[in-house]
C-alpha positions as CSV (number, residue, x, y, z in Angstrom):
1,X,-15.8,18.5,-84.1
2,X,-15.6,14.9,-82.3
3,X,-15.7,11.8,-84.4
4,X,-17.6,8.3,-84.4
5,X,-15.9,5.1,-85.2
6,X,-18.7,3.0,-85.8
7,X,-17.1,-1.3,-85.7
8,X,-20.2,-2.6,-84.9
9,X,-21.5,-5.5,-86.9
10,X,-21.2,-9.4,-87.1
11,X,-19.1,-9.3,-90.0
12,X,-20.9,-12.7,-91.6
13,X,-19.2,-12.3,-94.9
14,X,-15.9,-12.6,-93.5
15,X,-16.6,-15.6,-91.6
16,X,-15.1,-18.3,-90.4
17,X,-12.0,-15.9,-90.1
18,X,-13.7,-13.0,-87.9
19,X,-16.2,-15.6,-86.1
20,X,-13.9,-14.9,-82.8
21,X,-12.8,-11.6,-83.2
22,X,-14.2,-8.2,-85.1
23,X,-13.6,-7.4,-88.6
24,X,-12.1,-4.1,-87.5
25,X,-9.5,-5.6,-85.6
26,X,-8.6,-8.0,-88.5
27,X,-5.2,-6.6,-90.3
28,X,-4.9,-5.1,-93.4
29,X,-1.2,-5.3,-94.3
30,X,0.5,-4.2,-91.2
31,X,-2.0,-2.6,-89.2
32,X,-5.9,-3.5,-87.6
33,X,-8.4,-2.1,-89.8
34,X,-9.9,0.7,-87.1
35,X,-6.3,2.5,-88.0
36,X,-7.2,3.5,-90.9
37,X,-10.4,5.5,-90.0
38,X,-8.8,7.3,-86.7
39,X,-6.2,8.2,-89.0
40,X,-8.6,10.1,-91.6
41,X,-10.0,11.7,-88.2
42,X,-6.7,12.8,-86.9
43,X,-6.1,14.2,-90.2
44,X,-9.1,16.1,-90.1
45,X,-8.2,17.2,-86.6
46,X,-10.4,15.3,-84.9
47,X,-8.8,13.8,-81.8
48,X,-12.3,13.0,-79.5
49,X,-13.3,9.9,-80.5
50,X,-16.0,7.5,-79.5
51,X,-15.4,3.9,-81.4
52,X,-18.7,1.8,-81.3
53,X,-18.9,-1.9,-81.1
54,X,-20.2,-4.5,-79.9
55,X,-20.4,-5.9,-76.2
56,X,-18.6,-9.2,-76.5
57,X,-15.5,-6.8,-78.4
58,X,-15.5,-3.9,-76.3
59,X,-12.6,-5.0,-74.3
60,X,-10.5,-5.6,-76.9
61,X,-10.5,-2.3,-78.6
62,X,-9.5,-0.7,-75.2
63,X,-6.7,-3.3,-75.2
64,X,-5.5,-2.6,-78.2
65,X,-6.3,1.5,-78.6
66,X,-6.5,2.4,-74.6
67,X,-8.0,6.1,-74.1
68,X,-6.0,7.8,-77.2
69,X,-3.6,9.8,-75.1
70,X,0.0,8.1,-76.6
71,X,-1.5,9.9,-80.0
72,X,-2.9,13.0,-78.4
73,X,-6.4,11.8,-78.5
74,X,-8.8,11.2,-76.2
75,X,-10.9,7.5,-77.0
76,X,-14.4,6.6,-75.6
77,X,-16.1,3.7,-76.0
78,X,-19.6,2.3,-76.2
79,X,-21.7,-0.6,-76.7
80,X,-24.3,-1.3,-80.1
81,X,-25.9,-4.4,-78.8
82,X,-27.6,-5.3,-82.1
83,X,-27.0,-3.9,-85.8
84,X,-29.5,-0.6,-85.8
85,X,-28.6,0.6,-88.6
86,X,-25.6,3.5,-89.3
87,X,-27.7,6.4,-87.5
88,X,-27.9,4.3,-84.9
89,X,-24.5,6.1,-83.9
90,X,-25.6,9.0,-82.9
91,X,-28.7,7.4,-80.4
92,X,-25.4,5.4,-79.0
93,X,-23.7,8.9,-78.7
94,X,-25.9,11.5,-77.8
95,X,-24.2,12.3,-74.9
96,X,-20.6,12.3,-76.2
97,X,-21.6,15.0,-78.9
98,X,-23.5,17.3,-76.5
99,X,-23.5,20.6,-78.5
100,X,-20.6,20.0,-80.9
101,X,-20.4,18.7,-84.4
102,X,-19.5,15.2,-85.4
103,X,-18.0,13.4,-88.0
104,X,-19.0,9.2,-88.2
105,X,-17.3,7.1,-90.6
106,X,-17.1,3.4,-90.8
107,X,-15.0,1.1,-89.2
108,X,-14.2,-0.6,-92.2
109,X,-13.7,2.3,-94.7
110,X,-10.2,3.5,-96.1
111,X,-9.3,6.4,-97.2
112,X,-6.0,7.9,-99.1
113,X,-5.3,11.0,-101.2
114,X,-3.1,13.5,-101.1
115,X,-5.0,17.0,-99.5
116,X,-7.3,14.9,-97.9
117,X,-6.6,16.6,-94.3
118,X,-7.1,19.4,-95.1
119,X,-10.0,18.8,-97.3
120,X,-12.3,17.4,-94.5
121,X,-10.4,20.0,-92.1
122,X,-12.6,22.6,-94.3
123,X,-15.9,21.2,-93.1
124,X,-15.4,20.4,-89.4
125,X,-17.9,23.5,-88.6
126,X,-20.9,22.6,-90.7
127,X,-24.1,24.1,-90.9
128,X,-26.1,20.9,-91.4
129,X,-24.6,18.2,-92.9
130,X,-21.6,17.5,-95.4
131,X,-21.5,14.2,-97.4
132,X,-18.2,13.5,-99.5
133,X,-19.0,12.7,-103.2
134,X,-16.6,9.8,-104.7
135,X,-16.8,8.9,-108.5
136,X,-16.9,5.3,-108.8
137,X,-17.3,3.4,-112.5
138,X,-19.9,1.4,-110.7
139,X,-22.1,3.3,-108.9
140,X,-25.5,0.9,-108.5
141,X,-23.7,-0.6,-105.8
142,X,-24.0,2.3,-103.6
143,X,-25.8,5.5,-102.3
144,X,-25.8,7.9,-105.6
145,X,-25.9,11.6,-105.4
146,X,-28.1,13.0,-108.0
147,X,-26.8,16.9,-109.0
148,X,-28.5,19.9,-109.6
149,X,-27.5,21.9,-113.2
150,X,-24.8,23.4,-111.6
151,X,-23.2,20.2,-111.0
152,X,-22.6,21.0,-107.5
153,X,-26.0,21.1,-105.5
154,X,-27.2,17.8,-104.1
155,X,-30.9,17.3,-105.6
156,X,-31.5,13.8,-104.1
157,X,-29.7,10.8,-102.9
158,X,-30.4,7.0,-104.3
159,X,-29.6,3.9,-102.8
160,X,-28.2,1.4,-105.2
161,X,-30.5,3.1,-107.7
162,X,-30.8,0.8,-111.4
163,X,-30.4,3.9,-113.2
164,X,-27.9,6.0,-111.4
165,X,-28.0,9.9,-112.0
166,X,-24.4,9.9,-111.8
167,X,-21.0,8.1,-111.3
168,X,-20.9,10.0,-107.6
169,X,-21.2,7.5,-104.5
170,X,-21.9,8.4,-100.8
171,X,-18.7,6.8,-98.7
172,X,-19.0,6.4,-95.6
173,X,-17.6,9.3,-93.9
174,X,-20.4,12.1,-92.8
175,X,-20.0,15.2,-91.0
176,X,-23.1,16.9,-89.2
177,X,-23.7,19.8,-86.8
178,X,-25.3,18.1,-83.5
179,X,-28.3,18.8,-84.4
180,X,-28.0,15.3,-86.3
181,X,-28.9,13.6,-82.8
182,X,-32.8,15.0,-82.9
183,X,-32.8,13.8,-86.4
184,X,-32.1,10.1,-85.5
185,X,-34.2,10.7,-82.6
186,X,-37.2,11.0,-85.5
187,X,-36.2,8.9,-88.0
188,X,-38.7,6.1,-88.7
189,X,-36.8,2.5,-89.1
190,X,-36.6,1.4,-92.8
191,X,-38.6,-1.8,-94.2
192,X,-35.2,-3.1,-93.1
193,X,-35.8,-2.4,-89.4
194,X,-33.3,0.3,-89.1
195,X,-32.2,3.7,-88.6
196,X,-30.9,4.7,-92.5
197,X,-27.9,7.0,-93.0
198,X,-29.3,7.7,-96.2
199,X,-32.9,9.0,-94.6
200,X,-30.6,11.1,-92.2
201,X,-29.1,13.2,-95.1
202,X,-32.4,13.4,-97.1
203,X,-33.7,15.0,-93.9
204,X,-30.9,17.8,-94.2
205,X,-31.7,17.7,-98.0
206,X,-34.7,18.8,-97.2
207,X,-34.2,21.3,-95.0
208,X,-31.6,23.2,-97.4
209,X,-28.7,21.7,-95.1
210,X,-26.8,19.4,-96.9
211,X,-23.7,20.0,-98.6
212,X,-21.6,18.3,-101.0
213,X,-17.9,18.1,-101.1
214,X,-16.3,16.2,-103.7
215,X,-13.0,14.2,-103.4
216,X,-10.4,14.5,-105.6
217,X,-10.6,11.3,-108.8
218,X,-7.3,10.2,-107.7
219,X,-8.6,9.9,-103.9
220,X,-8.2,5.6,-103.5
221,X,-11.1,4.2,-101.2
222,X,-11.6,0.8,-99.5
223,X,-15.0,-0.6,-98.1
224,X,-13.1,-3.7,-96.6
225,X,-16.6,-6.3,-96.6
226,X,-15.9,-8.9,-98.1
227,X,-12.5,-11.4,-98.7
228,X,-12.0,-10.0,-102.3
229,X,-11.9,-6.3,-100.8
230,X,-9.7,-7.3,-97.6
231,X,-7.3,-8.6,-100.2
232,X,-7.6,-5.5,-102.4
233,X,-6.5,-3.2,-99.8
234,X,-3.9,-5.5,-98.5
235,X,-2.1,-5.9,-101.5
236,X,-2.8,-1.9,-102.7
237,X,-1.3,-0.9,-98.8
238,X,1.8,-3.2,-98.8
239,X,2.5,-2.1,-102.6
240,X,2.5,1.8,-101.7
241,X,4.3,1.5,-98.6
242,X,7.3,-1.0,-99.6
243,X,7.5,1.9,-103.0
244,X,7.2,4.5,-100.8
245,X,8.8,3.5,-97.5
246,X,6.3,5.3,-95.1
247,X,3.1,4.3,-93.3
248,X,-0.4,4.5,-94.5
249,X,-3.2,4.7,-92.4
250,X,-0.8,5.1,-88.9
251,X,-2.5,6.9,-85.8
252,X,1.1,7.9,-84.9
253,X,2.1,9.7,-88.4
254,X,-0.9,11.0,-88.2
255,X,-1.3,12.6,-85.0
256,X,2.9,13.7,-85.6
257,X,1.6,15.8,-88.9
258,X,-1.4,17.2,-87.5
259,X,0.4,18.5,-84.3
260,X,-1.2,16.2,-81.5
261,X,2.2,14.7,-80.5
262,X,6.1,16.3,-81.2
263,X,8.8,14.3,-82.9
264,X,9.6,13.1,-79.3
265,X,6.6,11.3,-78.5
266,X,6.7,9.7,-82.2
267,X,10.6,8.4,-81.2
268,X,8.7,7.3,-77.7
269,X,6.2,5.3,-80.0
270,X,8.9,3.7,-82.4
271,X,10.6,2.4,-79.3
272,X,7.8,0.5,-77.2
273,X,4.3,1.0,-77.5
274,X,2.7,0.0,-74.9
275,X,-0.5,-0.5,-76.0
276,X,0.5,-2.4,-79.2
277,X,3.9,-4.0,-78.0
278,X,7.0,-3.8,-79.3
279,X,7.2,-2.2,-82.9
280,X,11.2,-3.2,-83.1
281,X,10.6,-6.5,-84.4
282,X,7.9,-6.2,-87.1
283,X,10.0,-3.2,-88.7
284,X,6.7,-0.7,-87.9
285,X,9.2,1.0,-85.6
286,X,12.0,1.8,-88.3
287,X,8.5,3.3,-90.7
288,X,7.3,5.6,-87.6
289,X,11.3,6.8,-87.5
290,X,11.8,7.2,-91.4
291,X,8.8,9.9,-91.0
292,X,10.9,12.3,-89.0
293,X,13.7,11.4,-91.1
294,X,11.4,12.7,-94.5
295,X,10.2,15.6,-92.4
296,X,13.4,17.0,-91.4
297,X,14.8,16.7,-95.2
C-alpha cells in the first residue's frame, strides 16, 4: 500500500497566521503538523508517500521533508492547484498508485491510540475500500456511518446529517484498492463543485466493497481547522509528552518501531538532521535518544 498526504487548501480559518505559509507546516507543540499523518502511515507500514499541496508551497515541504530516505521512506510530491475536493487526490495521483492500494488521510488529522499500527497494518490489502469508524459525542458535525443490525455492516454514510444514526464519524483516513482512481475518474462534482470523499465510499457501498473498521474509544483524534483545535492538540501533545517523556507523532520513532531505520540511524537523526537542523538545542534530540533508551529496558 502507498499513502497520500493530502496539505492542500488555503487554510482561511487560520488566517492571518498561515496567510504566508501552509497550515500543515504550522507547529503543533514541537513538531509541523504533516508529522503527524506520516507517522500514522509509517505505523501502518506505509513508507511511499506522495504529499499534496499547493504550487506556491511545494518547495517548502521538500525543504523541510526532502525525499523520505533519513526515515526509510521514499516522498513524492505534487501540485493541487485549486481545492477539488478530497477525491481529488487520487486524479492528482493516478500515476503514483499504478496497481497498488492506497491509503489518503489529511494533512491536518491526528491520530493516537495505543494498537493503532497494527490496526490499520490489518487493512493495507483491501478488497474495496476501508473507512475507520470513530465515536464522537457530537456527531452532526461530520460524515456519520449508519450500521446494519449487526452493528458492524456499513448501511449508508451521512454528511453532517440533523438526525445522526449513530455516534460513529468518518475521520479522515481511507484506505482503497487502486481501483479507487476509476471511481474518482466517474464521480460527478457535488453542488459544491467538487469531487466528495463521501460519494467515493457510497460508490464502494454500493458495490458490496466497503468495510468498516472501528477504532478503539480511547483512540484521541485531532482535525486541526480552526484556532480553538490548533490549541487543543497543542496543549493535549505537550501534556502527554512532558508526563510521558517520549515523542508523539515523530517520523523518526516511527519509522525506528516499524523497522524502516535501526537504532543507528535514529542516533544519526538525534545528532543533526539535516533536513530539519540541529535537534540538540530544542531538546527533540534528547526525546529521539530516550526511545532507544525505553526500548532497550
Amino acid at each position: 500500500m502507498k499513502g497520500i498526504v493530502l496539505a492542500g487548501g488555503r487554510a482561511t480559518r487560520l488566517g492571518p497566521a498561515s496567510r504566508a505559509t501552509s497550515k500543515q507546516l504550522m507547529h503543533v507543540y514541537d513538531k509541523p503538523l504533516i508529522y503527524y499523518p506520516i507517522s500514522t502511515l509509517i505505523h501502518a507500514r506505509i513508507n511511499e508517500i506522495l504529499v499534496i499541496t499547493t504550487p506556491a508551497q511545494v518547495s517548502q515541504f521538500e525543504e523541510l521533508l526532502g525525499d523520505g530516505s533519513q526515515w526509510g521512506c521514499a516522498f513524492s510530491y505534487a501540485e493541487q492547484t485549486e481545492p477539488r475536493g478530497l477525491a481529488d487526490a487520487f486524479l492528482i495521483g493516478a500515476e503514483f498508485i499504478g496497481d497498488d492500494a492506497v491509503a489518503l488521510i489529511l494533512g491536518d488529522n491526528i491520530f493516537y491510540g495505543a494498537g493503532l499500527g497494527e490496526q490499520l497494518q490489518a487493512f493495507t490489502d483491501p478488497d474495496g475500500a476501508v473507512v475507520f469508524g470513530l465515536w464522537v459525542p457530537d456527531p452532526e458535525r461530520f460524515g456519520v456511518l449508519e450500521m446494519g443490525p449487526d452493528g458492524k455492516t456499513v448501511v449508508a454514510i451521512h454528511e453532517k446529517p440533523a438526525d445522526p444514526p449513530s455516534h460513529f464519524m468518518v475521520p479522515g483516513l481511507y484506505f482503497y484498492d487502486h481501483s479507487v482512481v476509476d471511481v474518482a475518474r466517474h464521480l460527478p462534482p457535488s453542488a459544491r463543485g467538487e469531487l466528495e470523499i463521501t460519494d467515493v465510499n457510497n460508490q464502494y457501498l454500493g458495490q458490496g466493497k466497503l468495510a468498516v473498521s472501528t477504532l478503539p474509544f480511547a483512540t484521541d483524534w485531532f482535525d486541526v481547522g480552526t484556532f480553538d483545535a490548533l490549541l487543543d492538540a497543542q496543549s493535549w501533545v505537550a501534556g502527554l509528552q512532558r508526563r510521558k517523556g517520549l515523542l508523539i507523532g515523530s517520523p523518526e520513532a516511527a519509522a525506528y518501531r516499524e523497522g524502516f531505520i535501526d537504532a543507528d540511524g535514529l542516533r544519526a537523526l538525534a545528532a543533526a538532521d539535516t533536513h530539519t537542523g540541529d535537534l540538540v538545542k530544542s531538546g527533540y534530540a534528547t526525546s529521539l535518544l530516550r526511545i532507544l533508551d525505553f526500548e532497550d529496558g
